[in-house]
Every structure is written in structure tokens, then in C-alpha cells.
N, CA, C and O of each residue as an XYZ file, in Angstrom:
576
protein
N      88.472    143.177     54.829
C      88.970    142.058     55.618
C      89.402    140.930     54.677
O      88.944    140.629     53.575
N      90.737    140.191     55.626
C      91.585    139.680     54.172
C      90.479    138.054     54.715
O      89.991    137.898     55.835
N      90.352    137.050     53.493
C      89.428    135.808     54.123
C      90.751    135.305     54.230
O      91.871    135.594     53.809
N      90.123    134.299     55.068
C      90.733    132.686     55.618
C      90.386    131.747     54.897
O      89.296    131.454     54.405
N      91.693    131.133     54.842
C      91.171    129.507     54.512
C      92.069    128.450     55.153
O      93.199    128.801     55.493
N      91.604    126.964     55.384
C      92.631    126.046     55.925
C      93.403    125.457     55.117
O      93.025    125.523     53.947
N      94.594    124.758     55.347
C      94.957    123.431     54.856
C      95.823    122.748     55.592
O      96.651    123.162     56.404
N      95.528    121.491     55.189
C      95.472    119.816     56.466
C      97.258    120.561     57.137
O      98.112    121.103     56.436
N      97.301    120.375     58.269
C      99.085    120.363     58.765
C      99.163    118.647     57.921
O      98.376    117.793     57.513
N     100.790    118.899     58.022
C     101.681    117.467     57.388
C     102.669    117.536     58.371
O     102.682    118.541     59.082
N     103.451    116.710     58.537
C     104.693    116.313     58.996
C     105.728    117.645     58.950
O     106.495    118.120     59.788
N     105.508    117.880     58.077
C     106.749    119.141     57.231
C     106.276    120.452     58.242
O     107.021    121.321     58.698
N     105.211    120.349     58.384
C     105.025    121.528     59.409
C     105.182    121.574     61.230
O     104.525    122.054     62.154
N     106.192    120.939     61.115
C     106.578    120.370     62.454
C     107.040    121.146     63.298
O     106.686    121.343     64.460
N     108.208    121.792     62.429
C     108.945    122.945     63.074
C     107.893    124.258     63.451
O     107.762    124.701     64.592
N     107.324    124.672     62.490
C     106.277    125.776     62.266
C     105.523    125.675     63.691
O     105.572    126.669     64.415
N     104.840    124.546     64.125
C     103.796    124.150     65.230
C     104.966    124.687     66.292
O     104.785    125.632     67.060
N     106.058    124.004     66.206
C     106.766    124.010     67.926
C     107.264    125.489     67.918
O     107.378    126.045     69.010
N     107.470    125.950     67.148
C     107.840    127.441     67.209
C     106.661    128.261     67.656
O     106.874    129.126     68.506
N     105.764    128.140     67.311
C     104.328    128.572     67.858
C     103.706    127.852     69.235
O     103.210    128.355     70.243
N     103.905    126.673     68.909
C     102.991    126.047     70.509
C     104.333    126.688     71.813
O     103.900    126.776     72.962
N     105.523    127.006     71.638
C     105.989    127.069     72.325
C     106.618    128.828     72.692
O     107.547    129.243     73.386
N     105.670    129.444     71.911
C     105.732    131.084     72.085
C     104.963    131.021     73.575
O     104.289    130.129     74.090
N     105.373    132.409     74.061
C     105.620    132.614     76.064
C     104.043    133.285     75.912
O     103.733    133.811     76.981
N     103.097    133.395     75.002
C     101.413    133.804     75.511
C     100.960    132.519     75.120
O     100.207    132.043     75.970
N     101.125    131.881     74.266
C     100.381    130.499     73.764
C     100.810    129.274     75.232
O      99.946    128.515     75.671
N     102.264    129.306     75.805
C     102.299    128.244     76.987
C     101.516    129.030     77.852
O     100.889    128.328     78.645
N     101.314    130.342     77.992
C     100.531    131.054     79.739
C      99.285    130.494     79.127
O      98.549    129.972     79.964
N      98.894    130.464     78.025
C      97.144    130.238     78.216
C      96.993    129.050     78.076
O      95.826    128.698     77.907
N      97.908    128.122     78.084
C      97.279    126.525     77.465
C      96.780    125.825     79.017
O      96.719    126.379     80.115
N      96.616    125.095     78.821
C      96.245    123.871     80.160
C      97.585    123.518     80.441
O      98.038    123.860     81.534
N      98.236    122.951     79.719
C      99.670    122.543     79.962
C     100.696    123.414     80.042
O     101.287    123.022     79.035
N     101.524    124.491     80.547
C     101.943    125.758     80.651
C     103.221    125.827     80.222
O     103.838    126.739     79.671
N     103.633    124.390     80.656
C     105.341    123.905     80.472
C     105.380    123.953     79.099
O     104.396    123.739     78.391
N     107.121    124.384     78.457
C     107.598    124.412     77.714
C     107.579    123.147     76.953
O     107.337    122.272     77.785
N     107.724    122.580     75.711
C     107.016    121.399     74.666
C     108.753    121.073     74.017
O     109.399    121.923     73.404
N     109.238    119.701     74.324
C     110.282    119.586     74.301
C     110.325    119.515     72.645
O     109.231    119.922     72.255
N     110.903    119.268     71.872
C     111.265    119.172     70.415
C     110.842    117.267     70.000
O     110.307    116.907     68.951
N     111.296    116.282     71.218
C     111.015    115.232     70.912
C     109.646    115.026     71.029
O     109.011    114.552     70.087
N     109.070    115.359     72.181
C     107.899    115.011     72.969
C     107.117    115.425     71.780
O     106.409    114.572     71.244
N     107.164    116.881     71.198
C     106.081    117.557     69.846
C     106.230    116.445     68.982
O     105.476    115.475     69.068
N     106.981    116.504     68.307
C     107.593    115.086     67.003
C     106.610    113.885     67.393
O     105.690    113.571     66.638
N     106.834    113.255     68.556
C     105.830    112.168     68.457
C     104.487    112.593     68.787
O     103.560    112.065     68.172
N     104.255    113.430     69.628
C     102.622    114.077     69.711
C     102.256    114.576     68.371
O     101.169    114.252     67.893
N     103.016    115.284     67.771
C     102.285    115.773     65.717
C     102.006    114.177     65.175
O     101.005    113.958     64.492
N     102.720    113.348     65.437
C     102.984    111.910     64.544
C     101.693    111.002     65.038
O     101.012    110.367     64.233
N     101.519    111.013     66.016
C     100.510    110.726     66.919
C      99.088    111.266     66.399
O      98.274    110.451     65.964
N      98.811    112.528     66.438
C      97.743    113.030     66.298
C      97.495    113.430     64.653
O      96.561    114.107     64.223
N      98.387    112.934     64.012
C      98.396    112.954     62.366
C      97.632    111.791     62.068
O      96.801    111.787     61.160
N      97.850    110.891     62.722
C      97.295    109.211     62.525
C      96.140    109.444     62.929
O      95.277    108.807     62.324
N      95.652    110.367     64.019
C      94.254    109.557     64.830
C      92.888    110.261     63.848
O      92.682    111.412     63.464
N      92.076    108.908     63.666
C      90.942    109.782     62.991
C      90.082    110.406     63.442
O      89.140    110.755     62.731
N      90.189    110.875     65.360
C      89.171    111.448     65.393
C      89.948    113.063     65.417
O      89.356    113.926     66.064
N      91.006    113.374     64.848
C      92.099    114.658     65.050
C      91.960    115.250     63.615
O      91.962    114.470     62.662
N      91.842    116.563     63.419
C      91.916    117.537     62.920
C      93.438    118.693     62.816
O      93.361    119.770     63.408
N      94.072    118.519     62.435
C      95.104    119.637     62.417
C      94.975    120.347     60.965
O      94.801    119.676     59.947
N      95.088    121.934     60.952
C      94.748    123.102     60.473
C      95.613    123.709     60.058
O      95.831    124.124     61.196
N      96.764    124.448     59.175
C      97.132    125.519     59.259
C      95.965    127.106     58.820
O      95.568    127.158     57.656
N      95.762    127.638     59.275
C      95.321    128.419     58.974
C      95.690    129.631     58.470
O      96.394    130.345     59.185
N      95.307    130.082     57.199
C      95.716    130.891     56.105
C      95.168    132.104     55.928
O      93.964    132.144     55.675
N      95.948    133.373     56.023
C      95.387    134.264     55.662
C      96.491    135.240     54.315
O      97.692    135.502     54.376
N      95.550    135.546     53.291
C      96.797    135.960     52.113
C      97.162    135.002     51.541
O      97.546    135.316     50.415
N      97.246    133.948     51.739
C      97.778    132.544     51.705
C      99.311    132.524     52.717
O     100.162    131.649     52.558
N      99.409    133.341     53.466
C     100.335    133.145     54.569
C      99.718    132.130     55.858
O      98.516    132.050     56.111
N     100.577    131.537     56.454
C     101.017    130.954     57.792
C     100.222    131.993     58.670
O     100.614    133.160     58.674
N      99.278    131.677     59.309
C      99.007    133.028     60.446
C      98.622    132.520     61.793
O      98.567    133.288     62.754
N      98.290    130.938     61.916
C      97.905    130.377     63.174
C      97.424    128.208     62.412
O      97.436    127.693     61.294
N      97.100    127.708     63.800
C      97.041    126.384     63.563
C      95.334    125.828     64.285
O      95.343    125.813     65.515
N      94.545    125.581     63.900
C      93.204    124.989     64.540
C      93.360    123.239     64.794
O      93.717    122.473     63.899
N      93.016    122.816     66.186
C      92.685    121.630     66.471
C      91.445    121.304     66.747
O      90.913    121.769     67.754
N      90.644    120.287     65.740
C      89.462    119.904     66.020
C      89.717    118.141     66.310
O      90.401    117.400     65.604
N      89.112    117.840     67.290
C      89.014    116.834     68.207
C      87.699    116.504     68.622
O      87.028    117.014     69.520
N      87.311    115.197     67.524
C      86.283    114.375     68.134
C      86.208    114.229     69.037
O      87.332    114.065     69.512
N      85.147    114.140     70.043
C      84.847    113.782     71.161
C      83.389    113.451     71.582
O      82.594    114.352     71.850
N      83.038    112.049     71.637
C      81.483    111.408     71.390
C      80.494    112.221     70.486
O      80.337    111.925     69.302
N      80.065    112.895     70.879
C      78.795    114.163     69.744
C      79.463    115.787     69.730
O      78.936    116.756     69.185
N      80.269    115.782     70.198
C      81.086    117.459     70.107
C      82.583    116.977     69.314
O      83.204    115.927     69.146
N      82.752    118.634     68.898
C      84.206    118.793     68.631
C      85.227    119.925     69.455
O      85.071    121.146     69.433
N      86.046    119.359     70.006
C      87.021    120.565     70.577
C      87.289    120.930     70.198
O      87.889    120.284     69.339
N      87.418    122.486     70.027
C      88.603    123.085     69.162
C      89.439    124.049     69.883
O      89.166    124.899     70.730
N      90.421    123.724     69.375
C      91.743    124.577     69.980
C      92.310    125.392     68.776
O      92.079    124.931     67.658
N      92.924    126.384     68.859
C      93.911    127.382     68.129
C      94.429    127.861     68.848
O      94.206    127.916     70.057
N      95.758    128.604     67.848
C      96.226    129.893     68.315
C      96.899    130.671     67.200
O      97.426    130.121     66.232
N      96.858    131.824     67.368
C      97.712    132.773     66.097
C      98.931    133.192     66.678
O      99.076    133.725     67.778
N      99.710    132.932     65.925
C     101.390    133.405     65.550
C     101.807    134.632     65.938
O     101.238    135.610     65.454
N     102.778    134.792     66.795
C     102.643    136.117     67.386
C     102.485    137.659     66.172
O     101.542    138.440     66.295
N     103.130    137.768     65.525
C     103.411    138.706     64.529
C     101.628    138.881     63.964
O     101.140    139.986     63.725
N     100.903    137.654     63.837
C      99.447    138.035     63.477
C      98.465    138.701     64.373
O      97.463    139.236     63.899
N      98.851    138.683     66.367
C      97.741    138.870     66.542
C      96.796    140.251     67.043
O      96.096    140.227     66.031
N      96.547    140.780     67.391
C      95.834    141.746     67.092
C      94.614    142.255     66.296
O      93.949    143.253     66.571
N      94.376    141.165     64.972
C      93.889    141.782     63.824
C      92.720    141.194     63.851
O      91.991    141.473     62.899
N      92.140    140.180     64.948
C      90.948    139.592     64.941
C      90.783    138.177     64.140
O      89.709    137.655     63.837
N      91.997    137.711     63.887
C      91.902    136.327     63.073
C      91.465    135.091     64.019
O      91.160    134.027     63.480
N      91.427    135.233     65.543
C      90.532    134.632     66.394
C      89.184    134.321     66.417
O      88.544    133.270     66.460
N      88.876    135.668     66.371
C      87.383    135.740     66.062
C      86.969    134.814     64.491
O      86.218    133.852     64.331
N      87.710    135.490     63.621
C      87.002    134.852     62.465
C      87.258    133.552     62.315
O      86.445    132.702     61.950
N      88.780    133.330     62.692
C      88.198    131.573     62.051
C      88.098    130.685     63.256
O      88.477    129.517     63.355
N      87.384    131.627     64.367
C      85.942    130.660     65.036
C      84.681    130.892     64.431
O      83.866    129.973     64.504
N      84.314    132.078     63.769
C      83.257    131.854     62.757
C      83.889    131.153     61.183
O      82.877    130.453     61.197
N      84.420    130.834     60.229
C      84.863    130.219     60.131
C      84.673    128.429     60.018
O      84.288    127.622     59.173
N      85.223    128.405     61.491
C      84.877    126.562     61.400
C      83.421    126.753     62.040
O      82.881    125.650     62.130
N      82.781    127.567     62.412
C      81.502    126.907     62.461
C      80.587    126.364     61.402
O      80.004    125.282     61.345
N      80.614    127.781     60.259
C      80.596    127.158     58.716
C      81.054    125.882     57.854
O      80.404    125.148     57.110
N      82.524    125.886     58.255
C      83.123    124.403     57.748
C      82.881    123.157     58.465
O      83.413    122.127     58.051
N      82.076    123.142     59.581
C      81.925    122.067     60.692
C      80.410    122.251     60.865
O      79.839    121.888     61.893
N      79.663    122.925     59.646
C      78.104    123.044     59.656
C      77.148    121.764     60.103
O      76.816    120.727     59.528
N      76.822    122.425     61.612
C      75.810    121.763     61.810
C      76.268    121.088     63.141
O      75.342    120.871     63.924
N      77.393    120.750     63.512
C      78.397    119.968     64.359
C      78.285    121.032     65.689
O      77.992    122.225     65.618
N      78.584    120.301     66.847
C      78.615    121.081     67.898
C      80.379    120.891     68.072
O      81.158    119.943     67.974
N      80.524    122.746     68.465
C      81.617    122.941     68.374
C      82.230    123.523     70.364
O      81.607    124.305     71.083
N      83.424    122.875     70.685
C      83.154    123.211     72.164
C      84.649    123.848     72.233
O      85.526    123.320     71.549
N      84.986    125.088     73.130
C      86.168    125.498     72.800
C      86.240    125.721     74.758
O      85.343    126.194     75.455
N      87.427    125.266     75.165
C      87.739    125.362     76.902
C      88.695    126.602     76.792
O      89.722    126.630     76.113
N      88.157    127.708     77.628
C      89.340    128.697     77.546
C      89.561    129.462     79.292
O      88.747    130.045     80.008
N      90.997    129.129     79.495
C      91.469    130.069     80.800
C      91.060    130.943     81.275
O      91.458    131.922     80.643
N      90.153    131.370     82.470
C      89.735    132.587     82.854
C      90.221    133.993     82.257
O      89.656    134.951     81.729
N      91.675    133.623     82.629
C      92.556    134.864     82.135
C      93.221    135.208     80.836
O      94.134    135.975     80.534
N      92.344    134.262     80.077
C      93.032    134.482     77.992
C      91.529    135.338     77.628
O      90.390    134.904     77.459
N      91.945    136.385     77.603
C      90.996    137.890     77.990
C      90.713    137.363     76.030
O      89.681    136.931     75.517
N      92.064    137.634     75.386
C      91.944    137.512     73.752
C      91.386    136.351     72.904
O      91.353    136.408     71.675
N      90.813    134.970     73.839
C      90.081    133.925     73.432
C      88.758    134.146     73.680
O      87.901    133.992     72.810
N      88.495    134.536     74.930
C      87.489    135.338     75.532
C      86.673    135.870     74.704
O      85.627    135.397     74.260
N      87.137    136.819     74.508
C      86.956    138.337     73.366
C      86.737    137.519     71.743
O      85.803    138.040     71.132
N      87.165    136.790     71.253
C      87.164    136.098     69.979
C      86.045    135.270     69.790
O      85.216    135.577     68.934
N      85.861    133.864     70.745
C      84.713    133.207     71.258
C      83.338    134.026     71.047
O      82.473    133.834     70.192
N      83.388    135.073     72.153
C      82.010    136.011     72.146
C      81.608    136.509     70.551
O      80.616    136.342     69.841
N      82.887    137.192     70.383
C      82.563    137.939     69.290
C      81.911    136.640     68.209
O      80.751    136.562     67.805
N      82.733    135.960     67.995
C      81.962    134.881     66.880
C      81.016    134.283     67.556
O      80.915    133.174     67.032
N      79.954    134.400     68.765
C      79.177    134.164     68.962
C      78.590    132.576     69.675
O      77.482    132.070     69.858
N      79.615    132.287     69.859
C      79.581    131.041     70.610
C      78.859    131.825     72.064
O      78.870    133.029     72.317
N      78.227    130.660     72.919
C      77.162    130.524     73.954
C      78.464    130.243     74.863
O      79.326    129.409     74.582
N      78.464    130.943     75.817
C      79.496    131.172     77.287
C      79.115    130.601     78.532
O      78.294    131.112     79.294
N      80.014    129.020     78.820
C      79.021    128.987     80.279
C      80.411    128.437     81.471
O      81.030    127.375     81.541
N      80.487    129.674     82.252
C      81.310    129.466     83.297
C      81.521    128.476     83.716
O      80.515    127.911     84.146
N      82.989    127.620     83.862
C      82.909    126.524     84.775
C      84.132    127.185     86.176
O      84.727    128.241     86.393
N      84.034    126.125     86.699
C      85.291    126.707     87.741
C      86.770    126.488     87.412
O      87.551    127.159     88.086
N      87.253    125.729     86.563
C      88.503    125.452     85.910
C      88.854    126.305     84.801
O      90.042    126.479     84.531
N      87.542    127.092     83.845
C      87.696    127.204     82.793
C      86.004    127.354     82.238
O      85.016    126.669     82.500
N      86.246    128.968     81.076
C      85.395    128.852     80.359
C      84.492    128.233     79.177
O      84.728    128.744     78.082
N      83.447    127.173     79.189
C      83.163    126.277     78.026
C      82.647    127.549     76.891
O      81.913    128.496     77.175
N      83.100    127.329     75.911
C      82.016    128.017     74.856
C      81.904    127.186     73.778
O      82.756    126.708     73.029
N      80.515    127.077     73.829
C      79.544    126.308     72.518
C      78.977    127.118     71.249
O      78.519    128.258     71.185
N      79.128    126.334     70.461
C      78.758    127.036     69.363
C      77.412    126.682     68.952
O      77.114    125.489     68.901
N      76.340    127.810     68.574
C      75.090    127.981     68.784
C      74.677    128.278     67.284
O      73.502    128.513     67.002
């Protein structure tokens, strides 16, 4: 198994994000479903580049491009969001770099919200061992 590693997104990776946030499995599973206009991303990356309680990720495998992690302060937890690049997924890079940032975020409670029906967040979550607790909007998983 090839390892992972991160490094910080920049500005320059602008294009990279909207080409990905706006692939047709990454809008079915998000909260927000609608298509991500080119302006609207530009100031939301610019936005969330500044804020200190925001985290943006590229995540590396080989030292290739393979997906993006969002960690998001939030009072005593962190949200985290990802997703992998279509051409990567299959290979379990879900799973690992949710084990992964639990290591790099040692000690931190880690909270990830996922769609009933994102079977492959689902499946990733468990496997790295995060704690599963049904809500009615959406699955919470905590990291334990």
C-alpha cells in the first residue's frame, strides 16, 4: 500500500478543487447537490483560505493529486470533509486518509456527516473505525 501524505491547498489549486467538487458522484453526495459556479468557488477557496478555523488538504498519494480533505473547527470538534478524484477511487484512499488524519489531528475529536446513500463514505468511515451514530438527515461518525 502506496502512503499518503498532505499539503496545505493554495490559491493555484483552484482549478484542481472545481474540477473535482464539481464531478456528478461528489455533487450527488454533498449536502449542497447543485453544480459550483466557477465565481461562487473563487471566492468560497479565497474565503476559506483566510479563515483560521479552515483546513484545506490536497491529499497525496505517489506524490500525485488523488483527493482534497476539509477540516473545520467547530467549538471542541473538527469536521471533516473529503473526496477522491474520480480516476483514484476504488483503491481505498477513503478509508486511509480517515485513518490518517486521525493520527495527524492526534487526540482531537474528529466528526465526519455522511448521506445515507454515499454507501463509499460509509464503507471508508467504518473501515477506519470511526463510532457510527444514525441521525435522520445524515450519518455522524466520530472518531474514537
Amino acid at each position: 500500500m502506496s502512503l499518503l501524505n498532505l499539503r496545505k491547498v493554495t490559491y493555484e489549486d483552484c482549478y484542481l478543487l472545481f474540477k473535482w467538487i464539481n464531478d456528478e458522484a461528489v455533487r450527488k453526495n454533498s449536502f449542497n447537490s447543485e453544480n459550483i459556479d466557477i465565481q461562487e468557488h473563487k471566492l468560497w477557496l479565497k474565503k476559506k483560505l483566510q479563515e483560521e478555523n479552515t483546513k484545506l488538504y490536497i491529499i497525496l498519494k505517489d506524490d500525485c493529486d488523488v483527493g482534497v480533505i476539509r477540516i473545520e473547527k467547530n467549538q471542541e470538534e473538527y469536521i471533516i470533509s473529503y473526496s477522491i478524484a474520480r480516476e483514484f477511487r476504488g483503491q481505498k484512499i477513503g478509508k486511509q486518509i480517515l485513518i490518517y488524519i486521525k493520527e495527524f489531528m492526534k487526540g482531537k475529536k474528529l466528526v465526519g456527516l455522511v448521506k445515507h446513500d454515499n454507501i463509499a463514505s460509509i464503507k471508508a468511515f467504518e473501515g477506519a473505525g470511526y463510532k457510527k451514530i444514525i441521525e435522520k438527515e445524515y450519518i455522524k461518525f466520530v472518531s474514537i
